[in-house]
C-alpha positions in Angstrom: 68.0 91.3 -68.9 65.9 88.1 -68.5 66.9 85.9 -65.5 66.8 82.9 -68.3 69.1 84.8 -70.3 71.7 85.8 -67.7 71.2 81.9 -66.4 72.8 81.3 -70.3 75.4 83.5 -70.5 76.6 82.1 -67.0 76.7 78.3 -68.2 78.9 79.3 -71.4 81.4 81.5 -69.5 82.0 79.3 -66.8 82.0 76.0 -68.4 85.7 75.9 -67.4 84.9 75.8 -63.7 83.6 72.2 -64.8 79.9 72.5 -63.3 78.1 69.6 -63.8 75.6 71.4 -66.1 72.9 69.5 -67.7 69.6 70.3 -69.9 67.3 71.3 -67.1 63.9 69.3 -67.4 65.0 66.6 -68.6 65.8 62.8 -67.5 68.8 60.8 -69.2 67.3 58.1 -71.8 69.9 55.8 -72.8 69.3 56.0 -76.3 69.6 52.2 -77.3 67.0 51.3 -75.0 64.0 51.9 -77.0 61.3 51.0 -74.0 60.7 54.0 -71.6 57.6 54.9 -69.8 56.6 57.9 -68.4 58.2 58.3 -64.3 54.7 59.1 -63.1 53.8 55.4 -64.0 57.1 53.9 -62.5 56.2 56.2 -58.9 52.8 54.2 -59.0 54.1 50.5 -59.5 57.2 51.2 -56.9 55.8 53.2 -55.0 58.4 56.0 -55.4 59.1 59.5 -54.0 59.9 61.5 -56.5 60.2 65.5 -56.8 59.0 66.3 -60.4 57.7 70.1 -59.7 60.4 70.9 -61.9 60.0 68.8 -65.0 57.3 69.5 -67.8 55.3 66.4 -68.1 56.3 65.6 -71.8 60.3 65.1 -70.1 59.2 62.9 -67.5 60.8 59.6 -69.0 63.3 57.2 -67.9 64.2 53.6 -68.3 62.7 50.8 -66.6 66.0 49.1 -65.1 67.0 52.7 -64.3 64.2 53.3 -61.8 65.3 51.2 -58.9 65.0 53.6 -56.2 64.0 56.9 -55.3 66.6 59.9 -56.5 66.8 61.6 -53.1 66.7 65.6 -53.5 69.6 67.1 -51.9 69.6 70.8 -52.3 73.2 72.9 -52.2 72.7 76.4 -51.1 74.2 79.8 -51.1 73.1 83.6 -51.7 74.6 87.1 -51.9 73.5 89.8 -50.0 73.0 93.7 -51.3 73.7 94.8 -47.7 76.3 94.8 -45.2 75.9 94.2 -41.5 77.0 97.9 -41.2 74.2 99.0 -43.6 71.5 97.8 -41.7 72.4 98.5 -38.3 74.3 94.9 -37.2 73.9 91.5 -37.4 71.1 91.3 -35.4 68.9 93.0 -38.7 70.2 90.3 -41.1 66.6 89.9 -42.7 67.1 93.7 -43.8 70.9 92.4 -46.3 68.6 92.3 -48.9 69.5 89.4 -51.8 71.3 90.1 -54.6 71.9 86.4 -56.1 71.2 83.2 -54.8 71.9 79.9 -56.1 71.3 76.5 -55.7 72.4 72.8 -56.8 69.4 70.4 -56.8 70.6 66.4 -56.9 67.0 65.9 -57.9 67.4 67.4 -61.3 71.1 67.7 -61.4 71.6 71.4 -62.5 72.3 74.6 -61.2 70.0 77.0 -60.7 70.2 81.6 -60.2 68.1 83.5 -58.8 67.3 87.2 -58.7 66.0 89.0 -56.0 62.4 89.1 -57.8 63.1 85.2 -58.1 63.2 84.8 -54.4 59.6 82.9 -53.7 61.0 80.5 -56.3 64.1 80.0 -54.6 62.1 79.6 -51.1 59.6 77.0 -52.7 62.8 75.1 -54.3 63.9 74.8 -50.7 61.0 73.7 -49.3 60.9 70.6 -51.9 64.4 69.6 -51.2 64.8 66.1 -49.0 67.6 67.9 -47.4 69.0 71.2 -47.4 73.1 71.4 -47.5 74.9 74.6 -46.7 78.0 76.7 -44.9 76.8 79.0 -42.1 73.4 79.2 -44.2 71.0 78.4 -41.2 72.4 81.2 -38.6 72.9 83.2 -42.2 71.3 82.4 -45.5 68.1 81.4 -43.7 67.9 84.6 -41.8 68.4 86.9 -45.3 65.5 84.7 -46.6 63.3 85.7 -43.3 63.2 89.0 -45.0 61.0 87.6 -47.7 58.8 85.2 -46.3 56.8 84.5 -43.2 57.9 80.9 -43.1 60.3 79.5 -40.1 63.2 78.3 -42.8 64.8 76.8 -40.0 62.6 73.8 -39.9 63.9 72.4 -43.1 65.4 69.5 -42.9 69.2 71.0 -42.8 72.7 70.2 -42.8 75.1 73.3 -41.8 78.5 71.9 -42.2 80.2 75.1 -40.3 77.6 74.2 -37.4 78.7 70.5 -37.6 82.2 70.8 -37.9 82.0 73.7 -35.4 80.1 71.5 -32.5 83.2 69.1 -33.4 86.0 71.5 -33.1 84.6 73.6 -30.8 85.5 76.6 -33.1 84.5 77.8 -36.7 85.8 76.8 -39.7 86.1 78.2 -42.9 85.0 77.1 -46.1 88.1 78.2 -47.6 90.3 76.3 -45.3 88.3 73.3 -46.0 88.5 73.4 -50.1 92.0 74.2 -49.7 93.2 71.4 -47.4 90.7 68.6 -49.0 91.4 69.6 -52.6 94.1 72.2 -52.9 91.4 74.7 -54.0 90.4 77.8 -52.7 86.8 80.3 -53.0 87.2 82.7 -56.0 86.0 85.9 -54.0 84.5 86.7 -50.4 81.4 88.5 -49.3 82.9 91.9 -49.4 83.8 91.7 -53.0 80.1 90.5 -54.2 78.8 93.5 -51.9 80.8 96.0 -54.3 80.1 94.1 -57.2 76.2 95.2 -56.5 77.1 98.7 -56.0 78.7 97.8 -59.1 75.9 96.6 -61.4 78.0 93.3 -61.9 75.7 90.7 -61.0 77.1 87.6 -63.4 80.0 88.4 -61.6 77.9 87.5 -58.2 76.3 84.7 -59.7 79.9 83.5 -60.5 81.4 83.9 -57.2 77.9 81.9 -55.6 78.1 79.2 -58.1 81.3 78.8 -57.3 80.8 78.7 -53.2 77.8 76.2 -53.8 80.2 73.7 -55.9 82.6 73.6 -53.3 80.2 73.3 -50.8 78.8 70.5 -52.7 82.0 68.8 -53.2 83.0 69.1 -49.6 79.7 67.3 -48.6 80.2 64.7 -50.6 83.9 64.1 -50.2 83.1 63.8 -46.4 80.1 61.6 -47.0 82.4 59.4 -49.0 84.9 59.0 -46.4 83.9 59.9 -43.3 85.9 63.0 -42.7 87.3 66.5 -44.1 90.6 68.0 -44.0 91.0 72.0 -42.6 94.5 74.1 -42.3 94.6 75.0 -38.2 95.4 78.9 -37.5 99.4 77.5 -37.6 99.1 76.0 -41.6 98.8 72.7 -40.0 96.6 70.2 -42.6 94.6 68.1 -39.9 91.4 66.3 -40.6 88.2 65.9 -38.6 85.7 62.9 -38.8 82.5 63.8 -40.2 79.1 61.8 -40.4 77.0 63.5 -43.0 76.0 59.8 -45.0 73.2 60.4 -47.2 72.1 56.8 -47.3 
């Protein structure tokens, strides 16, 4: 089955989860404002930064007294492995896990977007266009799966791990789950273990579920602590306590 296709099946099943799901390519016209000109000629007169790899050149529209400033390209970020640790010898081989799914949020053209394994030079070049990189453990992790695919050092990207961050704060790690959960009473749908037997399985919407998922809360966690300067986690006793965070994306 065609990437594209499974991409489409995803967005109806899940529009429950409340994704902000758009039509990919395109930029948002208000329709009573009958002037528009193409981006590329906006970029020119202010001077602009804009990433438009992803938009067909007949989309490229938007409205003069929209484009004020420059939409930075914040990137969410999470994959699935087809491996275990214990598969491939230890943690020290994670560029052997294999990916099964990966997925991504781009601020820049404010969709989702799932990758296959076959997809994953596409998922690499999406990263490398992003003005910043946002992720849970996906430096020490993510990055490293990735390393099995490319030559590049993903590492240089201009990243922000929150479980490093919040980690060099508390001086221990945190999860994600006890993030969502204590910030907005929410918790992760699956874990890594259960997306590794889903591939076994054959179930990959099912992955691509679970990741879309993970990436959404990543992204709201990001932007909660953005917003007000600090995230809540449970401690190890069910204690709610909150930590201050700098991650402003001015």
């Amino acid at each position: 089955m065609p990437v594209a296709q499974k991409k489409g099946d995803f967005l109806k099943r899940n529009s429950t989860f409340g994704f902000e799901l758009v039509i990919l390519g395109r930029v948002p016209v208000k329709p009573h404002v009958p002037e528009c000109v193409p981006i590329g000629h906006i970029c020119q007169s202010l001077k602009m930064r804009l990433v438009v790899d992803a938009f067909p050149p007949a989309c490229l529209y938007a409205t003069l007294g929209q484009a004020t400033a420059a939409v930075r390209n914040i990137v969410y970020f999470d994959l699935e492995t087809m491996r275990s640790a214990d598969d491939v010898g230890g943690w020290k081989h994670i560029d052997q896990m294999g990916m099964s799914v990966g997925v991504t949020y781009s601020t820049g053209n404010g969709g989702y977007s799932i990758y296959a394994e076959s997809e994953v030079n596409d998922l690499i070049e999406e990263l490398q266009r992003a003005d910043l990189v946002v992720g849970f453990n996906h430096i020490r992790f993510d990055y490293e799966v990735l390393h099995g695919y490319t030559t590049l050092d993903l590492s240089q990207l201009p990243s922000l791990d929150l479980m490093v961050n919040l980690q060099e704060k508390l001086s221990h790690r945190l999860k994600l789950d006890s993030i969502a959960n204590a910030t907005f009473g929410t918790e992760k749908t699956a874990d890594g273990l259960q997306a590794l037997k889903w591939y076994k399985q054959g179930k990959l919407m099912e992955i691509a579920e679970y990741c879309c998922y993970d990436v959404k809360i990543t992204k709201m966690v990001h932007e909660y602590g953005a917003e007000n300067d600090c995230v809540y986690y449970n401690s190890r006793f069910g204690k709610k306590l909150s930590v201050e965070v700098d991650w402003s994306t001015g």
